[in-house]
N, C-alpha and C positions, 0 to 999 in steps of 0.2 A: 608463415605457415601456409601451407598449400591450402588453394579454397575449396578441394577435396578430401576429406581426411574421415578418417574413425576414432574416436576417443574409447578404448573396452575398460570395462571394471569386472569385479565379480557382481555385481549390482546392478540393475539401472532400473530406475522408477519412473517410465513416463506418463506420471501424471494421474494414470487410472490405475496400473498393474506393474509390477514388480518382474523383471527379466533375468535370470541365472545367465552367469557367466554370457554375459553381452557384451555390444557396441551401439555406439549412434555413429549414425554416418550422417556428415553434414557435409554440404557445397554450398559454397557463396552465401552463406548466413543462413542458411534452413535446414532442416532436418530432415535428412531423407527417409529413412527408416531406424529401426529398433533392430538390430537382429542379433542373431548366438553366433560367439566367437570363430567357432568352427566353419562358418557360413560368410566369412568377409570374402570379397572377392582377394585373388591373390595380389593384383595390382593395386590394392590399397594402401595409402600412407597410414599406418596404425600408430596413434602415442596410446600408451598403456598407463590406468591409472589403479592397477593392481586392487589389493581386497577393499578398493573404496566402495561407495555408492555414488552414482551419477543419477543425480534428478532435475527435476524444470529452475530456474532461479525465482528468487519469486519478486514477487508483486507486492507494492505499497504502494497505497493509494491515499496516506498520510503523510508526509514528509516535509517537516517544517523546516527542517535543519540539518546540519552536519558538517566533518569538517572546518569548522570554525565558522562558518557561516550561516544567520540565520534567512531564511529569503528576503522577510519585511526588512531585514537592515542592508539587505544588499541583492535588490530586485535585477541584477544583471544576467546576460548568459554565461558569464564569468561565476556569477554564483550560483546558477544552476551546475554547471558543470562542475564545481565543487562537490556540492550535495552529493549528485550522482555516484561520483567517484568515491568520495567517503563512506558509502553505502556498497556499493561494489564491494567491497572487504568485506560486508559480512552478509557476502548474500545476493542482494538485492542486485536485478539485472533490469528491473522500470521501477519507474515510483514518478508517484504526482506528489510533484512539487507544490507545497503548501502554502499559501497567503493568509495569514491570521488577520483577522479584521484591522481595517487601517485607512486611511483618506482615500478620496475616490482618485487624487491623484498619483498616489502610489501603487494604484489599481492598476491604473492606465500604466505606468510605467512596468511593471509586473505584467502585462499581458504582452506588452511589448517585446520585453525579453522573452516569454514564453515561444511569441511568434518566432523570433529568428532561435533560438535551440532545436524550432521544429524544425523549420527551412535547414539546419546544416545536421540535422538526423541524429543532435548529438548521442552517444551511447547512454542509454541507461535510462532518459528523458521521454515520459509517458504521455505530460502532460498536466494542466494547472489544476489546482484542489482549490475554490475560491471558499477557504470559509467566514460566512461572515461578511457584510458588518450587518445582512439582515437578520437578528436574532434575538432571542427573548434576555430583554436584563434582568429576569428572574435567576436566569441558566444561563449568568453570563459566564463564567468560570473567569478563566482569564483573559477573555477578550474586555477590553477597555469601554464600558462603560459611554463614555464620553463620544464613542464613534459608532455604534451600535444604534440603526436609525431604520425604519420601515422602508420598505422598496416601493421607488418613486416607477413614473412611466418614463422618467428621462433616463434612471438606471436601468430597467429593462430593457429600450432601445440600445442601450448603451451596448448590452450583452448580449441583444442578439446583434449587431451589425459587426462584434468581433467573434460570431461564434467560427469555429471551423479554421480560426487563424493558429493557434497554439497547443494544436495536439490535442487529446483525448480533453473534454472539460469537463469538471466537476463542479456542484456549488451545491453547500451545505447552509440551508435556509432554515426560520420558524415558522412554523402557521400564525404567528403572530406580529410576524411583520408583512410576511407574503400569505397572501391570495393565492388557494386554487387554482385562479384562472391564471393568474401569473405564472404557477410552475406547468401549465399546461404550453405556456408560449415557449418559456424555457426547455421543454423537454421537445418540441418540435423542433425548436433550433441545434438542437443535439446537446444539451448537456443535460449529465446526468443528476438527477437530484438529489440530493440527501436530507434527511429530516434532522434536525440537532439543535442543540443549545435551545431546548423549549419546552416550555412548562404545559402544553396540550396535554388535555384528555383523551381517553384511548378513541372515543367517537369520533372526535374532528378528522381523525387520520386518515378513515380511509375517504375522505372525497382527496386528500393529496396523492393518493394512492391512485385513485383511479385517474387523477391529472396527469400519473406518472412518475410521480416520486417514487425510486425505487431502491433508496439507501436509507440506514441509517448513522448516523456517527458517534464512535465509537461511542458503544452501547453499555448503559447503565450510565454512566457519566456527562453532566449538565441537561439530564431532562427528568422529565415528570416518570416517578419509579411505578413497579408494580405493586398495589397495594390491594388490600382484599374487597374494595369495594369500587375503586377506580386502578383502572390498569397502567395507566400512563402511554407514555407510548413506550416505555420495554416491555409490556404486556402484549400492544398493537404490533410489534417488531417479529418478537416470538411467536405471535397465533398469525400473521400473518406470510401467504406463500410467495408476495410477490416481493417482499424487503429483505434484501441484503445486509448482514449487518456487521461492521466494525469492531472488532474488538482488540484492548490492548491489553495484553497477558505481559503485566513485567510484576504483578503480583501487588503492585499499590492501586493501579488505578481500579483493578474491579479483585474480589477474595475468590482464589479456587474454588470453593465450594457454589459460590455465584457464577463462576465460571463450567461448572461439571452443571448444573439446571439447567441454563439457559442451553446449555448444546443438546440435554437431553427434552427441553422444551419446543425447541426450534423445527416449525413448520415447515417444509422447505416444496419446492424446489430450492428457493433461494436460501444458503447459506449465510453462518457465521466464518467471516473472514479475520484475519490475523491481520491491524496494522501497529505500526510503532506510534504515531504521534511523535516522531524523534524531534529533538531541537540540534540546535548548534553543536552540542558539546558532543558528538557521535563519534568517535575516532580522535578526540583530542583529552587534554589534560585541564580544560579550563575547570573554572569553582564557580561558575557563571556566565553570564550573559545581560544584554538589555533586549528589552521587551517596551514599546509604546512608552519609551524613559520611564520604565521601571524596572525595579533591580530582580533579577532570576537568579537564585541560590542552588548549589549543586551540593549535594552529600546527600549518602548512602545510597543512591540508585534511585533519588529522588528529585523535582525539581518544583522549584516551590515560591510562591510570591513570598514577601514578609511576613504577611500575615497567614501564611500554609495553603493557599491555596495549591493546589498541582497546575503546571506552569509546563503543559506537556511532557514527554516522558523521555527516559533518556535512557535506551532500549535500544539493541538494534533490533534486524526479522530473526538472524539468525541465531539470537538469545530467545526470542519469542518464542522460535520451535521447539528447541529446548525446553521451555519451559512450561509446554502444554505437553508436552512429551514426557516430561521426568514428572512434574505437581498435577497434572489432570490423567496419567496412565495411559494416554490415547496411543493407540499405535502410530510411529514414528510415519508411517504410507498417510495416514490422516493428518498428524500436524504439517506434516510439509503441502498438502492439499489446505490446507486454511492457510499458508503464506503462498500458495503460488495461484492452483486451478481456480478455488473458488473465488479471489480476488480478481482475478482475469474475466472470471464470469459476470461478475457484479456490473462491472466495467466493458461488458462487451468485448475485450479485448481476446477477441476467436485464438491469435498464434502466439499469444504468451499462456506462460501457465503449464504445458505440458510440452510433452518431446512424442509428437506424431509425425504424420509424414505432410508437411507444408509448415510445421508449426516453426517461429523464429529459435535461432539454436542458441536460447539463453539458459545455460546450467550451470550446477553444480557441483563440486564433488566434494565428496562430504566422507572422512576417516572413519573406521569402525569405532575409535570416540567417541565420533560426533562432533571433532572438532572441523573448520573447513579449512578445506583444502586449496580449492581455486574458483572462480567466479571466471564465467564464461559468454559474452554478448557476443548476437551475431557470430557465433565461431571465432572468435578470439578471445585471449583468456585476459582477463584487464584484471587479474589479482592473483597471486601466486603465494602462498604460504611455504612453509619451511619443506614440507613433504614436496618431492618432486613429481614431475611424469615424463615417464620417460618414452623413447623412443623405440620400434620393432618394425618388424618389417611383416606383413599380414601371413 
């Protein structure tokens, strides 16, 4: 495809506001502008994606798994680029790749690959989600017990002399195993924190807060809840403007009605964001998986230790919209804003998220359904569904 072009729909949502009968116009992977159809220059290569909607692609900032691959079992850039691509079908044009708590030398190995996915710009690849293994065994969920251990000064050194090698970084920590001053060091080296897997009271949060900590992970699930006389930190989460928080809408891990409060509780600047927690099984047929040599069971949209713990979710983004859309009423311009803008925000990441003028040209187009259409990186489309686009001349 020409690396000038206009995509038009009846549609296009970039991000903040909704455009009648429009186009994006991209070059060399950016988006030039928004504009009405009538207003293409004539020399434009125009594909038309008729009565769609074209919006930003979104953002996960979860992503343990997919395509048959979970990361911890196959820490390569070979399984990153899996992931990515398995997720491209329903949507997703970045995602941080996920590391579930696990040895420090899988770690190592896992940053490794991170590093060269950056170096070769692969599509779709945001950057590493390091959750764990500093975290509460109260709120361990399904992280392993056995490797969940407080954060030493040799681990610290560790993560900052690799910060800034692997694309955007993440790491989801407890006040109970990390120090304040800890995530202070960590947030100077650039990664972004997140609060999770921890049994804290709503008090101890905000000096992490003012360290810098500015996530929470995926919210309501493995921490200290909101109760009427201690808040937890889904209390700390919700009253507070400077946390971002995680959510995964596949309707087990948190109940709509928990899901319809917490949005109209939610303090903001910072938002409630849309992630999956996807595993392996994202685009495939498996009944399972292993986990830390343990067995993950797959049925009804569910994913479960032996004993029922939930074992991650098996969700795509682009079921998640859906389903804040259709069970929580939200207008579809908003749910697609919790899988794209506000996850981009969370993340600092200024040119995902939306379709402005400098913003990266990751979309997509989406059937008056509601089914999708096509998945779009950089200006080229890396997923095409049955519905075509066609060709015109401007």
């Amino acid at each position: 495809m020409n690396p000038r072009f206009a995509l038009a729909a009846t549609r296009v949502f970039d991000g903040h506001i909704t455009h009648e009968n429009a186009a994006v116009l991209v070059e060399a992977g950016r988006i030039i502008e928004v504009l009405p159809r009538s207003a293409l220059p004539t020399d434009m290569e125009v594909h038309e994606a008729g009565d769609a909607l074209i919006a930003p692609g979104y953002v996960d900032l979860q992503v343990n798994g997919g395509g048959g691959v979970l990361f911890n079992n196959d820490p390569s850039v070979h399984g990153i680029e899996t992931i990515c691509r398995a997720h491209a079908r329903f949507g997703t044009t970045a995602l941080m790749v996920t590391l579930i708590t696990d040895t420090p030398d899988l770690k190592k190995t896992a940053i490794e690959a991170g590093a060269r996915a950056s170096e070769a710009a692969l599509p779709g690849y945001l950057g590493l989600h390091l959750e764990g293994p500093h975290l509460s065994l109260a709120r361990k969920g399904t992280h392993d017990p056995a490797l969940i251990r407080e954060m030493t000064e040799q681990d610290l050194a560790f993560l900052e002399a690799e910060a800034g090698r692997f694309g955007r970084q993440m790491i989801t920590i407890a006040p109970e195993s990390v120090s304040a001053g800890q995530v202070a060091r960590l947030v100077a080296a650039g990664y972004h924190v997140s609060l999770g897997h921890t049994d804290t009271p709503c008090a101890a949060v905000a000096a992490y807060v003012e360290a810098g900590a500015s996530m929470v992970t995926h919210l309501f699930n493995a921490m200290s809840q909101l109760g009427n006389r201690e808040p937890g930190l889904v209390g700390a989460a919700l009253a507070s403007p400077a946390l971002h928080c995680g959510l995964i809408a596949d309707g087990f891990h948190v109940d709509p009605v928990t899901m319809r409060i917490a949005l109209a509780a939610k303090r903001g600047p910072a938002r409630i964001f849309l992630v999956t927690d996807a595993m392996s099984t994202i685009g495939t047929e498996a009944t399972g998986f292993n986990l830390n040599g343990r067995s993950v069971y797959r049925s009804g949209g569910r994913l479960t230790l032996a004993d029922g713990t939930l074992a991650g979710a098996d969700i795509d983004m682009h079921s998640c919209v859906r389903f804040v859309h259709d069970e929580l009423d939200l207008p579809l311009e908003e749910s697609l804003r919790m899988a794209s803008l506000y996850a981009a925000d969370a993340i600092g990441a200024t040119t995902k998220g939306q379709l402005t003028a400098g913003s990266d040209a990751d979309f997509v187009v989406i059937a008056p359904d509601l089914s999708l259409c096509s998945t779009w990186i950089a200006g080229e489309c890396v997923h095409q569904a049955d519905q075509q686009i066609g060709r015109m001349s401007a």
